[in-house]
SERO-4910 file (N, C-alpha, C, O; in steps of 0.05 Angstrom, whole numbers):
BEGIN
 pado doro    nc1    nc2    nc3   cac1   cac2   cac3    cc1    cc2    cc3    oc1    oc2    oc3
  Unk    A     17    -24      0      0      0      0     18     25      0     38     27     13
  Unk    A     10     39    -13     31     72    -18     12     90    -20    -11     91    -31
  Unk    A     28    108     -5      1    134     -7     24    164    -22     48    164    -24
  Unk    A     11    177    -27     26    196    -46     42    211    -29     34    217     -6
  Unk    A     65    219    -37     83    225     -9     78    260    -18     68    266    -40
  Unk    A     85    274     -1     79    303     10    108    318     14    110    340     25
  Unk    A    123    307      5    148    323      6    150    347    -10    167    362     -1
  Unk    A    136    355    -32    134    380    -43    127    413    -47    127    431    -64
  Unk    A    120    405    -14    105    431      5    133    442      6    154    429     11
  Unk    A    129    476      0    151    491      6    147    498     32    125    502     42
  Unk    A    169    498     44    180    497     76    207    516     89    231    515     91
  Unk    A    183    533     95    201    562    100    216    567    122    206    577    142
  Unk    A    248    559    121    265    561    147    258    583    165    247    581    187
  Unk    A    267    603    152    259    631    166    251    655    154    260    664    133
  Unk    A    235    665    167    221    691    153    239    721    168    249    736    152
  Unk    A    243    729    196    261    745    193    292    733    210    313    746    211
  Unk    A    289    718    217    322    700    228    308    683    251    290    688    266
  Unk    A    326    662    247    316    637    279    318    652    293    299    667    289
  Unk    A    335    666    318    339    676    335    306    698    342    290    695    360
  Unk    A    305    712    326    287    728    328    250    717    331    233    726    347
  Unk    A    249    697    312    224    681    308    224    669    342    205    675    357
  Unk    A    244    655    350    260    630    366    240    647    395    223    638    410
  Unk    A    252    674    395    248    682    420    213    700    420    200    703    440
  Unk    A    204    712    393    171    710    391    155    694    400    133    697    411
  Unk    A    174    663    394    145    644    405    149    636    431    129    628    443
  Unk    A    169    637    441    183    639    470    166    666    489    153    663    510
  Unk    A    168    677    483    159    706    499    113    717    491     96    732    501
  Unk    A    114    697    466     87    717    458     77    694    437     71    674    449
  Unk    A     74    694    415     54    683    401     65    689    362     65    709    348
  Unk    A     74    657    358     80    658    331     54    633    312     34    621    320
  Unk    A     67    634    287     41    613    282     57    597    256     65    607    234
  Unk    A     59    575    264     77    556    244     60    549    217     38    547    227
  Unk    A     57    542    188     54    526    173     57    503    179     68    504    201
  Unk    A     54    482    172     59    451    183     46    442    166     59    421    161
  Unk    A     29    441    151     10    421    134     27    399    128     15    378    131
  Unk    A     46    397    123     61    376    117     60    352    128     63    331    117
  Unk    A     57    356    151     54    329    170     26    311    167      4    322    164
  Unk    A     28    290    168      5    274    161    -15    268    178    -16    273    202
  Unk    A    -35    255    163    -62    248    183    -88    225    173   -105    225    155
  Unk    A    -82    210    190   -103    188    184   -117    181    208   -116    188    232
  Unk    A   -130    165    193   -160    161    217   -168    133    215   -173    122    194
  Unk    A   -170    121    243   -184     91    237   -208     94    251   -213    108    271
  Unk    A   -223     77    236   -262     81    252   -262     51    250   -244     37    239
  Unk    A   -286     42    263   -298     14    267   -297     -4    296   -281      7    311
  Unk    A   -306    -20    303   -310    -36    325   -275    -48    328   -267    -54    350
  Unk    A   -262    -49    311   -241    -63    314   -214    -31    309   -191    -36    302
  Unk    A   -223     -4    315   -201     12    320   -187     14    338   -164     17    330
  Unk    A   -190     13    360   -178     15    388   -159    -17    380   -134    -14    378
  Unk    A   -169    -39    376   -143    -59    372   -118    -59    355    -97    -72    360
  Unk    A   -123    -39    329   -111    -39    314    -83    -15    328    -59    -20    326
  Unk    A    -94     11    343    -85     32    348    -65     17    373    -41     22    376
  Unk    A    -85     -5    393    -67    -16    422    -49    -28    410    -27    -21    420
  Unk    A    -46    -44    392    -28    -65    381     -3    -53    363     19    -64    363
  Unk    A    -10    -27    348     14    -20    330     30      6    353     54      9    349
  Unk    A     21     19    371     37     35    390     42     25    415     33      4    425
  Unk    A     59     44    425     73     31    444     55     49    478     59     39    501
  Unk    A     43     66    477     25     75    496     12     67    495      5     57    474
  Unk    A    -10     64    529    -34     52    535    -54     67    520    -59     89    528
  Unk    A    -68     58    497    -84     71    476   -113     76    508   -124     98    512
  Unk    A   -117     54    523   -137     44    532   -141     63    555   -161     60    570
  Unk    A   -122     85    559   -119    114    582   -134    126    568   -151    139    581
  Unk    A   -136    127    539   -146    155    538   -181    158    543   -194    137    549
  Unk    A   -195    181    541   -217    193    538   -228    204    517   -212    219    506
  Unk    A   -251    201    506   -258    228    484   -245    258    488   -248    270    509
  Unk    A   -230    268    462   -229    294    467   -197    292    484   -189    313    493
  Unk    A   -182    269    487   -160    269    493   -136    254    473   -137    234    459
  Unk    A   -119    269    479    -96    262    454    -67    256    472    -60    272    489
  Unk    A    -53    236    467    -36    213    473     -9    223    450    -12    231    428
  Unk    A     13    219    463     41    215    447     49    196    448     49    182    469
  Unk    A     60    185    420     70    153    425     91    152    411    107    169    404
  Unk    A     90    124    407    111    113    383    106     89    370     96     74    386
  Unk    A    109     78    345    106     59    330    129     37    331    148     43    316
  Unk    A    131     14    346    158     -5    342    153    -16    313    131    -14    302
  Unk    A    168    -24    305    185    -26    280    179    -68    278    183    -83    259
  Unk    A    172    -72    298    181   -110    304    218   -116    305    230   -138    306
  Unk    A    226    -94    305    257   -100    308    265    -91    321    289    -96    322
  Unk    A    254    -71    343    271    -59    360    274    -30    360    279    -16    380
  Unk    A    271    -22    334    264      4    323    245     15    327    227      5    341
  Unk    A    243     47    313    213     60    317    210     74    280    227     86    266
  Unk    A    186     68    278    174     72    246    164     97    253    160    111    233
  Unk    A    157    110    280    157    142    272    135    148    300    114    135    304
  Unk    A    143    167    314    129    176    340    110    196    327    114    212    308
  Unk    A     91    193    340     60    205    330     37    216    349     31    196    364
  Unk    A     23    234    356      1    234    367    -22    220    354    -29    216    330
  Unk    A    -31    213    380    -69    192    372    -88    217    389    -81    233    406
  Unk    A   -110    214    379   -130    229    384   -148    210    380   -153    196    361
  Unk    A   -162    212    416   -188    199    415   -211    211    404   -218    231    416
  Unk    A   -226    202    383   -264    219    388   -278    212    389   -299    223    393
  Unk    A   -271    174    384   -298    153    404   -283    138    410   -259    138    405
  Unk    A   -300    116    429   -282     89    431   -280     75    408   -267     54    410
  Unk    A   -294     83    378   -288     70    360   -270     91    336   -269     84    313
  Unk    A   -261    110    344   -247    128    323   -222    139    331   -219    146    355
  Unk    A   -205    140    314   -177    150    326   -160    171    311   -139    160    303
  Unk    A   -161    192    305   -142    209    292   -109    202    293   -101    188    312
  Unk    A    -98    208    282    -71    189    289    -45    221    263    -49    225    239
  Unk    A    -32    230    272    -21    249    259     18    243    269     32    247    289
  Unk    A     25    228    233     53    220    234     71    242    222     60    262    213
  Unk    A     94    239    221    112    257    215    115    255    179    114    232    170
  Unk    A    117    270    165    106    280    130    127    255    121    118    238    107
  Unk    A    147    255    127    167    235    120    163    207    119    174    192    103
  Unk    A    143    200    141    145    167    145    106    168    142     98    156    162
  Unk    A     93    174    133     70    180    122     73    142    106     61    125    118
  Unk    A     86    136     83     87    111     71     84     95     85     67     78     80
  Unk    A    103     93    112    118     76    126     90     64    142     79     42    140
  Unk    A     82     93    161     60     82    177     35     78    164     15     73    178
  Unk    A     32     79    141      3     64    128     15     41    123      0     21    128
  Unk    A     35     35    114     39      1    114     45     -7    146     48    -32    151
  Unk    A     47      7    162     51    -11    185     15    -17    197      7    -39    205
  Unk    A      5      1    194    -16      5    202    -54     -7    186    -76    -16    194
  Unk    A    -38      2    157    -70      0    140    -77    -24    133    -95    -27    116
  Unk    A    -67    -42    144    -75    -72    128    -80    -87    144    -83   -110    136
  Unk    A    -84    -84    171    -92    -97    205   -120    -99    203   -134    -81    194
  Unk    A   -129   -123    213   -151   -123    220   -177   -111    214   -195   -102    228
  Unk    A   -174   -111    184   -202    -97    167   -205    -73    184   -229    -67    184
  Unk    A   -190    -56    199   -207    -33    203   -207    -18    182   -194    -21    162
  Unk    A   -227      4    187   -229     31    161   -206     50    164   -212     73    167
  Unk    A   -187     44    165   -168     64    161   -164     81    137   -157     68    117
  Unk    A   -167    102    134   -167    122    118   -138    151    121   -135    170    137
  Unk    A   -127    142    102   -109    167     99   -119    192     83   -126    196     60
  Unk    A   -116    213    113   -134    236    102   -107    263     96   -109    287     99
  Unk    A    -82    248     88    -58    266     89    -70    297     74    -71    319     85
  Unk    A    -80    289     42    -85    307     31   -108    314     34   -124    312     15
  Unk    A   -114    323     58   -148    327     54   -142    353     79   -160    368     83
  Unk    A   -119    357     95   -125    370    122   -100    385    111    -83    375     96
  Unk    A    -97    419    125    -76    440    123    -63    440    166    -79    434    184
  Unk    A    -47    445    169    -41    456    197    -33    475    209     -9    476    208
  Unk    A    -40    487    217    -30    508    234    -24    502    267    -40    491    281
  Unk    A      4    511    276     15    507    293     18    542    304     34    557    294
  Unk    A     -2    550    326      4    561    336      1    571    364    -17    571    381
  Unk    A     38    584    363     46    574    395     62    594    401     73    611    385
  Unk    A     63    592    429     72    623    453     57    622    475     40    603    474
  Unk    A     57    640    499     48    637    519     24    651    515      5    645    530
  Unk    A     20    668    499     -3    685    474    -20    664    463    -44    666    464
  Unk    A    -12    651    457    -28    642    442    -60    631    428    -70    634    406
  Unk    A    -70    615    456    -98    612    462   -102    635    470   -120    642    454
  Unk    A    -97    662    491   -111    680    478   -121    692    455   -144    699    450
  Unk    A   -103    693    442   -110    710    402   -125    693    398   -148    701    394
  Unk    A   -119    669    397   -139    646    383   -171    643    393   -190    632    383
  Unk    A   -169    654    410   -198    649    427   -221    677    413   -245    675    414
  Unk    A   -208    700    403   -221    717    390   -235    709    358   -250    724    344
  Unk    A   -225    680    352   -229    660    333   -253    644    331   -261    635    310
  Unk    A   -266    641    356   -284    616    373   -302    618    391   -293    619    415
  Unk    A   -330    619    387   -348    619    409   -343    598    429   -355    599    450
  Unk    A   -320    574    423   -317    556    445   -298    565    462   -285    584    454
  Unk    A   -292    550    490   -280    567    504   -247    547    498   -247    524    506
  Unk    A   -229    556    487   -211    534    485   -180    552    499   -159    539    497
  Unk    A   -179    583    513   -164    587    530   -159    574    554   -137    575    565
  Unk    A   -182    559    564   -176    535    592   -166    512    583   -160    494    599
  Unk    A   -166    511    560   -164    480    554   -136    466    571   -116    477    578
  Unk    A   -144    443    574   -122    426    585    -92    424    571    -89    446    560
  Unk    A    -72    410    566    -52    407    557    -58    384    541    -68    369    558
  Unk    A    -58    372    520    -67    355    509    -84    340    505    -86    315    508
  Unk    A   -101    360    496   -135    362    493   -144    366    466   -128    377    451
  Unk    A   -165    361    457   -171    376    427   -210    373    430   -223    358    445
  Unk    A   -218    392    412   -243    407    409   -251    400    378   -234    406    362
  Unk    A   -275    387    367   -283    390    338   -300    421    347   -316    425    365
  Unk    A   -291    438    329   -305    466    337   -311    484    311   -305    476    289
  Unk    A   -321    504    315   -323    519    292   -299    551    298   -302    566    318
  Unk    A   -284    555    285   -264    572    279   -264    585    262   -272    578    240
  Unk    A   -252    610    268   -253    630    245   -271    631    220   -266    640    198
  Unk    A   -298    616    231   -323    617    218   -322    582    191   -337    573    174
  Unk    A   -309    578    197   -305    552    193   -316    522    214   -302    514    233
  Unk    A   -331    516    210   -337    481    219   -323    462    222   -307    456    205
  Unk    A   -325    447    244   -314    417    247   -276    424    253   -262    404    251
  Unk    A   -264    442    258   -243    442    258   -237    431    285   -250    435    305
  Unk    A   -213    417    283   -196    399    303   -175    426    317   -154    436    309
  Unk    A   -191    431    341   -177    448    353   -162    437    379   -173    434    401
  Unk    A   -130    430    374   -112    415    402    -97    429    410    -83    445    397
  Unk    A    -97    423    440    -74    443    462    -42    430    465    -30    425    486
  Unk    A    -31    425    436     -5    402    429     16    420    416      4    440    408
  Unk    A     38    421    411     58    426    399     88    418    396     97    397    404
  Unk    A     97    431    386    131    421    399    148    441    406    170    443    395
  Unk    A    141    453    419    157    486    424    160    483    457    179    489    471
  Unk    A    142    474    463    152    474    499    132    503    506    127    508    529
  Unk    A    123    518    489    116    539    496     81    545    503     71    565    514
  Unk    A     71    527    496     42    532    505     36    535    477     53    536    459
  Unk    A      7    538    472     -1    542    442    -26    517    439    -38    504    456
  Unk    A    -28    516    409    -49    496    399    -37    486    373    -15    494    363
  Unk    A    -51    471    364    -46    465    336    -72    459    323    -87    441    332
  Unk    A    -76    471    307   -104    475    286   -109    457    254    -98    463    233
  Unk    A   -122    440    257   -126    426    234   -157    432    215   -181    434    222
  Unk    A   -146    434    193   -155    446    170   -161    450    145   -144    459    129
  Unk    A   -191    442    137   -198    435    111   -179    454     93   -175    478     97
  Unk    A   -165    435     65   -150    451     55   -155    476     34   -140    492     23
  Unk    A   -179    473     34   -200    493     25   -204    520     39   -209    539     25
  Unk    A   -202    523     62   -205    543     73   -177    547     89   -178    564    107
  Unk    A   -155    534     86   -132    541    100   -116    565     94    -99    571    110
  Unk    A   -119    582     72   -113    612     67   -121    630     82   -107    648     93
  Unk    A   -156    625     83   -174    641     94   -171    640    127   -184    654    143
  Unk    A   -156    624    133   -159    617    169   -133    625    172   -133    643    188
  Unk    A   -112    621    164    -89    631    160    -89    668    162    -71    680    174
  Unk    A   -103    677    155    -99    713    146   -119    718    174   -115    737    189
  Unk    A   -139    699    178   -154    713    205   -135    695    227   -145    696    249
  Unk    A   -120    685    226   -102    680    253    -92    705    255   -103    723    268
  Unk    A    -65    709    236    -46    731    227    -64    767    244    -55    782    261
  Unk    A    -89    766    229   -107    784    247   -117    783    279   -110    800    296
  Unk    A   -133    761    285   -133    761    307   -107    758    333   -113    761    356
  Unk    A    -82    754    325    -56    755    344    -43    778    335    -19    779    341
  Unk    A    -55    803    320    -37    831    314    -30    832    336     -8    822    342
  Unk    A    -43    844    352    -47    860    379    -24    841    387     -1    850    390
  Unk    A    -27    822    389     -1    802    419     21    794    403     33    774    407
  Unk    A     27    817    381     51    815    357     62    788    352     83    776    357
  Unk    A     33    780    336     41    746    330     55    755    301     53    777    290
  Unk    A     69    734    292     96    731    271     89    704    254     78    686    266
  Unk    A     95    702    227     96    676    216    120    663    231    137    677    242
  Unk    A    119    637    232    154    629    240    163    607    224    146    591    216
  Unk    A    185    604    218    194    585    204    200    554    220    191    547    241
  Unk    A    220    537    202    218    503    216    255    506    233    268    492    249
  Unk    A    260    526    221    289    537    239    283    537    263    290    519    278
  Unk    A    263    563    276    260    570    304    241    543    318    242    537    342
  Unk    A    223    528    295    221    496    301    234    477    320    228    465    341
  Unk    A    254    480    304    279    460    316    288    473    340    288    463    362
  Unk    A    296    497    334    311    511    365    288    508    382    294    496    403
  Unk    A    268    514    381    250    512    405    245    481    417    245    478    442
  Unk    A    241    463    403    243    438    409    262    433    417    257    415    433
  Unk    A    290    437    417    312    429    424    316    437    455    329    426    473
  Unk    A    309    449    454    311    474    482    303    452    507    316    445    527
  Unk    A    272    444    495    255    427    515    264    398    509    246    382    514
  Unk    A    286    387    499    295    353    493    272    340    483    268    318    493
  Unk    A    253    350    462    228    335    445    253    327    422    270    341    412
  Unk    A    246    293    419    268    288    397    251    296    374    229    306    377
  Unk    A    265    292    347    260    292    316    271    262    308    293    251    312
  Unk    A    247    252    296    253    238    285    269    233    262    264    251    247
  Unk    A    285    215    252    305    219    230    334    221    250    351    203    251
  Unk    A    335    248    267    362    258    285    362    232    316    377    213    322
  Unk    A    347    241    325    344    225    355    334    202    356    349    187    369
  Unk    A    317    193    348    290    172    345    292    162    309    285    178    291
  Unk    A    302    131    302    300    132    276    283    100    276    264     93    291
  Unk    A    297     84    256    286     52    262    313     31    267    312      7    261
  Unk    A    336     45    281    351     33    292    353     46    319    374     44    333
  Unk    A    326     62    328    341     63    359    308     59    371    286     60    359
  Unk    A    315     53    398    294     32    411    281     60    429    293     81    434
  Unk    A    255     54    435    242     83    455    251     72    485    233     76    501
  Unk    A    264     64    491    281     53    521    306     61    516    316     76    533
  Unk    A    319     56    496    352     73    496    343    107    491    355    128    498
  Unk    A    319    101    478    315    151    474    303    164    494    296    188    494
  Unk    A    298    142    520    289    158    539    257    155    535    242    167    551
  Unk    A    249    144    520    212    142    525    203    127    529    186    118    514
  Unk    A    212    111    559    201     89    567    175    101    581    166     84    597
  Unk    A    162    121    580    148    142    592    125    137    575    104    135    587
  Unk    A    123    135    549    105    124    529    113     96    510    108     93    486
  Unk    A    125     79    528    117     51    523    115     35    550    130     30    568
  Unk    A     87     30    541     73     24    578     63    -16    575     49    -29    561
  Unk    A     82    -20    599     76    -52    598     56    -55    618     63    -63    640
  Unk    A     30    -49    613     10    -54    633     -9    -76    618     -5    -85    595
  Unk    A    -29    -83    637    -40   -112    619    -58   -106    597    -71    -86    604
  Unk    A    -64   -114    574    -79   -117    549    -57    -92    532    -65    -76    516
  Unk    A    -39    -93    538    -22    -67    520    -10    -86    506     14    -82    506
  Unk    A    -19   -113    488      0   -125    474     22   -113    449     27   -126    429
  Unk    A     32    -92    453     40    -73    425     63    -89    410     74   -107    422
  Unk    A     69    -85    391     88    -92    376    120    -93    388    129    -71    394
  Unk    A    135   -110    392    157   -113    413    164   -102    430    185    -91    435
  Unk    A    128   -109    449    135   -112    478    157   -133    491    176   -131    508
  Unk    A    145   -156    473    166   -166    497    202   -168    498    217   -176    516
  Unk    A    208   -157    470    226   -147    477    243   -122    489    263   -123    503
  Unk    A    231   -102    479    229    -73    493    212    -81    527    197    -62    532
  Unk    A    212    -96    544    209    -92    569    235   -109    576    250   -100    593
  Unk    A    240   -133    564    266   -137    567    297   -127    574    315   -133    590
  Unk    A    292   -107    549    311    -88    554    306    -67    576    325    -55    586
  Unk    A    281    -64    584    279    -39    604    294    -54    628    308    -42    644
  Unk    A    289    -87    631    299    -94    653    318    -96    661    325    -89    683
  Unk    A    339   -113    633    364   -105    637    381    -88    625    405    -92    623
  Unk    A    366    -61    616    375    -46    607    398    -51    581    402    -74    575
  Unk    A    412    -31    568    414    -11    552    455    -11    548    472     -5    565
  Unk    A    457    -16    529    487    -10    526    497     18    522    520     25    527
  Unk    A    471     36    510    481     57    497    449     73    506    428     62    511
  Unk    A    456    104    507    432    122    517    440    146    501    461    153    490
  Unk    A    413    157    503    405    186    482    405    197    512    392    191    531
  Unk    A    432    220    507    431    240    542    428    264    523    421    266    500
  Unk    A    439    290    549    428    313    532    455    336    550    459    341    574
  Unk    A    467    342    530    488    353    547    493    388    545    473    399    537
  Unk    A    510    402    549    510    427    547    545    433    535    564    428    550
  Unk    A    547    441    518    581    439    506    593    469    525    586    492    522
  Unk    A    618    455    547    622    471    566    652    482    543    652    507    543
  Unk    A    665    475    532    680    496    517    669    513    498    646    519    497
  Unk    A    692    524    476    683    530    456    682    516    428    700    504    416
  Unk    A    655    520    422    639    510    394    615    493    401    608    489    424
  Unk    A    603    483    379    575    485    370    574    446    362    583    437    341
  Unk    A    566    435    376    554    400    370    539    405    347    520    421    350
  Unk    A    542    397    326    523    384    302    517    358    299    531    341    311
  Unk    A    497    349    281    483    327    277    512    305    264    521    307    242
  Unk    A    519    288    281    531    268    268    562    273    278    583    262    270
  Unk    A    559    287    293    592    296    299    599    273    326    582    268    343
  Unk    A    619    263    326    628    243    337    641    252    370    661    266    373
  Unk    A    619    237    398    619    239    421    648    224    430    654    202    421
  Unk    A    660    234    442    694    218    446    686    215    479    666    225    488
  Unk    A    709    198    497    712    206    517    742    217    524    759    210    508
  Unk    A    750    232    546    778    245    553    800    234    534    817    251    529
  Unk    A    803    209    522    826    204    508    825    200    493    845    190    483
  Unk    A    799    207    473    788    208    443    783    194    431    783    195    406
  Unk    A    773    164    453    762    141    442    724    151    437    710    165    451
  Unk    A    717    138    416    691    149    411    675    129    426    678    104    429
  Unk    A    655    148    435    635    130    458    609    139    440    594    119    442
  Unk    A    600    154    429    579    153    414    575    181    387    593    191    374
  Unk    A    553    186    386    546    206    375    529    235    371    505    231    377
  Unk    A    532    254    366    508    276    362    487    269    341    491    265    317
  Unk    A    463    268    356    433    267    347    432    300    322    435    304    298
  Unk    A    428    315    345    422    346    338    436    372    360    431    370    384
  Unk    A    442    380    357    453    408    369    455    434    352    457    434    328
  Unk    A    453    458    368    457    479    359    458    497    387    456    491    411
  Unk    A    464    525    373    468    548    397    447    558    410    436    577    398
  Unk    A    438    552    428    402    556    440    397    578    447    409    590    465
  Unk    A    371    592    431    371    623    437    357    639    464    355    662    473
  Unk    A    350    613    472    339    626    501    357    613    522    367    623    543
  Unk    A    359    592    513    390    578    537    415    597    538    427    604    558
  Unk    A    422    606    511    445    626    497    459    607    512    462    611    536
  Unk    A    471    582    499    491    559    507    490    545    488    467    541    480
  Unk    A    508    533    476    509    512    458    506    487    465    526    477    474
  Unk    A    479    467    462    472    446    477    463    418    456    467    421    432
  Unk    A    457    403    460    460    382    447    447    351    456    442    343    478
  Unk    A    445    337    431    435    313    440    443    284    424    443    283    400
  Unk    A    451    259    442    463    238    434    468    213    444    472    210    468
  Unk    A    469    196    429    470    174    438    503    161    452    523    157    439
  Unk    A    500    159    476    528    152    495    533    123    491    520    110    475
  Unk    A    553    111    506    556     87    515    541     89    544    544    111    555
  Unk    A    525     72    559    513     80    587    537     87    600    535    110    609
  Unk    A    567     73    607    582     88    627    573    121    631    567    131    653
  Unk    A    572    133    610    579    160    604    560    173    609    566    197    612
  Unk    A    527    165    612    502    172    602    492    191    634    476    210    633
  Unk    A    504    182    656    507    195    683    497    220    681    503    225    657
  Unk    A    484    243    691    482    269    690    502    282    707    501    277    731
  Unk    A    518    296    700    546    309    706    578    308    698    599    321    698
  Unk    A    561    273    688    584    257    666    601    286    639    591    304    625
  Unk    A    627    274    644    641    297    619    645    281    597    653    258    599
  Unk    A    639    291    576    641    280    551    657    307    533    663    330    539
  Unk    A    659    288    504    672    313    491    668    308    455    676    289    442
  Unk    A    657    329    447    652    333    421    676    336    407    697    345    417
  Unk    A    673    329    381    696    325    363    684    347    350    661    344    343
  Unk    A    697    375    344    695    389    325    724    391    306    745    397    316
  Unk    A    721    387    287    741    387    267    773    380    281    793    394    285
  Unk    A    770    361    286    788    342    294    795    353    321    813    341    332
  Unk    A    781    375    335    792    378    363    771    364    387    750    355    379
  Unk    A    777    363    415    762    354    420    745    375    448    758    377    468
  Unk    A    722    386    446    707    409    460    695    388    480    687    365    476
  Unk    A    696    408    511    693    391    531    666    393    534    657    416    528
  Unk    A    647    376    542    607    384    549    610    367    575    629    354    584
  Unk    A    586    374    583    568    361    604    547    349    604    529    363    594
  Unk    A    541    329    610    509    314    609    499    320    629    511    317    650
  Unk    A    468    331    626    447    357    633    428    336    635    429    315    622
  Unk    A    407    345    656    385    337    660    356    354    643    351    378    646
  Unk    A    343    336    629    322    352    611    305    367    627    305    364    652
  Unk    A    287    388    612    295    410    591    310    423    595    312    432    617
  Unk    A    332    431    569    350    453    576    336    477    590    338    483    614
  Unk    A    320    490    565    296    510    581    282    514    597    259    513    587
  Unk    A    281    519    624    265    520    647    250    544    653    238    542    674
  Unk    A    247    566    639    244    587    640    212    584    641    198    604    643
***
C-alpha cells in the first residue's frame, strides 16, 4: 500500500532570522505552517485494537477529546515514527505522523484487521500556533471556550467561521499554544484571520528553523536525528510512552520490556558543550582520550538557553548526569556536560 508522499510543500526556514522568530514564540505568540505532517483516521468496532497493538502507549488511558504521544515499534527494536493519537470515540482514532514516514505508517498500520483506516494526508492543512499568547489570540477566533483548555486536549469546533475544525492544546515548542487542523480549502482564509486576530499580541509567521531551536531547548526528539528505526524508545528515553501494563500487547513488547529490565548498552543523554563550539548532527561523542563513545543526534546554539547544547546517543558508562564527555569538532576535541532535561526552564 503507498500513499502519495507530501514532500513538495515549500518549507520556510525563516522569515526574519531563527533567533528572532525563536524568542517571539518563546515570549508571545507565533504561528507555524505545518500542513506537511500527516493524518489518518481509523473508525470501526475493531479501531482501538488496531491503534493498542501498532503503538507503544496505553491507547486504553485515553478519553474522548483526549490526545496521547506515542511511538510505533518497528518489530525490530526500532521505531517507524512517534506520532500523536486522538481519541473521538471508543471507535475512532485520529492518528497524525511525521510528513516523511507518512508511507511507512500506512503500511505498518493499513492492512490490520479490516479496520477503516483512511489516509486523510491530503485532505487536512495545519496550523501550529504557539507562545504563551497564544490561546488567547486564538480564542477571538471561537465561540468555544478553548483558553482553559487542558494540555493535550482537542475540540471539533467551529473557527474562524469555519466548521468541524480539530482544535488541540499540542505542539513542539515547549511553549504553550495549539495546533489547528484544517480543511485545505479554507486554510488561506484561516491563515490571514489567525495573522489578524494575534496583531495585537505581535504574532509573527515562524519558520521550521525556530522549530527546531524551540524543540531542542525542551529535549522533544525529531525523528530521522534522535529517534530513527535503529534506535529503541528505552535507549531515547521514552520508556514514559511505552507502557507494559496488561492488554497493551504492542508490537515488541516483549522485547522492549526486556531491555527496560536489563537495560541498555548505549543512551540518548542531553548535554550542554562547556568549551568553545557548536555539536552538530553526526559529529562524533569521544571520551577524555578520544576514544569514541557515541554520537550527536542534533545540536545547535540555543537562543533562550544562549549555550550551545545538544543531543546523543552515549555508551551508558557516560550517560550519568554530570558525566564529561567531549565533542569532536574538526578534529579537536570540546569539553560538554550531560544535563538533565529540559534545557529550558524558564
Amino acid at each position: 500500500m503507498k500513499w502519495a508522499p507530501r514532500w513538495f510543500f515549500d518549507m520556510p526556514v525563516q522569515f526574519e532570522g531563527v533567533n528572532v522568530e525563536h524568542e517571539t514564540v518563546r515570549k508571545g505568540v507565533g504561528v507555524f505552517d505545518v500542513s506537511h505532517m500527516g493524518e489518518f483516521r481509523a473508525k470501526g468496532p475493531k479501531a482501538f485494537a488496531l491503534v493498542q497493538r501498532c503503538t507503544s502507549n496505553d491507547v486504553a488511558a485515553l478519553v474522548d477529546g483526549k490526545v496521547q504521544y506515542t511511538c510505533l515499534p518497528n518489530g525490530k527494536g526500532g521505531i517507524v515514527d512517534d506520532m500523536l493519537v486522538y481519541r473521538v470515540s471508543a471507535d475512532e482514532y485520529f492518528m497524525v505522523p511525521n510528513a516523511a514516514n507518512i508511507d511507512k505508517v500506512a503500511e505498518e498500520m493499513g492492512m490490520k484487521l479490516g479496520v477503516d483506516f483512511i489516509n486523510e494526508s491530503n485532505q487536512w492543512s495545519q496550523l501550529a500556533v504557539q507562545g504563551p499568547l497564544a490561546l488567547k489570540a486564538m480564542q477571538k477566533l471561537t465561540k468555544a471556550s478553548v483558553e482553559d483548555m487542558e494540555y493535550y486536549t482537542f475540540k471539533i469546533i467551529e473557527f474562524a467561521g469555519v466548521k468541524d475544525i480539530i482544535f488541540s492544546t499540542t505542539g513542539y515548542t515547549g511553549a504553550g499554544g495549539c495546533e489547528i487542523y484544517i480543511p485545505n480549502a479554507e486554510a488561506v482564509n484561516v491563515y490571514k484571520k489567525v495573522l489578524e486576530a494575534g496583531k495585537e499580541f505581535g504574532i509573527k509567521p515562524i519558520g521550521l528553523g525556530a522549530r527546531d531551536t524551540l524543540r531542542l531547548e525542551m529535549g522533544f526528539c525529531l525523528y530521522g536525528n534522535d529517534i530513527c528505526d535503529t534506535t529503541s524508545p528505552i535507549e531515547a528515553g521514552l520508556g514514559w510512552i511505552t507502557k507494559f501494563v496488561d492488554g497493551n500487547d504492542f508490537i515488541d513488547r516483549p522485547f522492549l520490556e526486556k531491555q527496560k529490565a536489563e537495560g541498555v548498552t548505549r543512551k540518548l543523554v542531553a548535554f550542554e558543550v562547556t568549551g568553545k563550539g557548536i555539536a552538530r548532527h553526526e559529529y562524533e561523542i569521544c571520551d577524555a582520550e578520544g576514544n569514541h563513545i557515541g554520537e550527536v543526534t542534533s545540536g545547535t546554539m540555543a537562543p533562550s538557553v544562549k549555550k550551545a547544547i545538544g543531543m546523543g546517543y552515549v555508551k551508558k558508562d557516560f550517560s550519568k548526569v554530570g558525566s564529561e564527555i567531549f565533542i569532536k569538532v574538526r578534529d579537536k576535541l570540546i569539553s560538554a556536560e550531560v544535563v538533565k532535561l529540559p534545557f529550558y526552564k524558564g
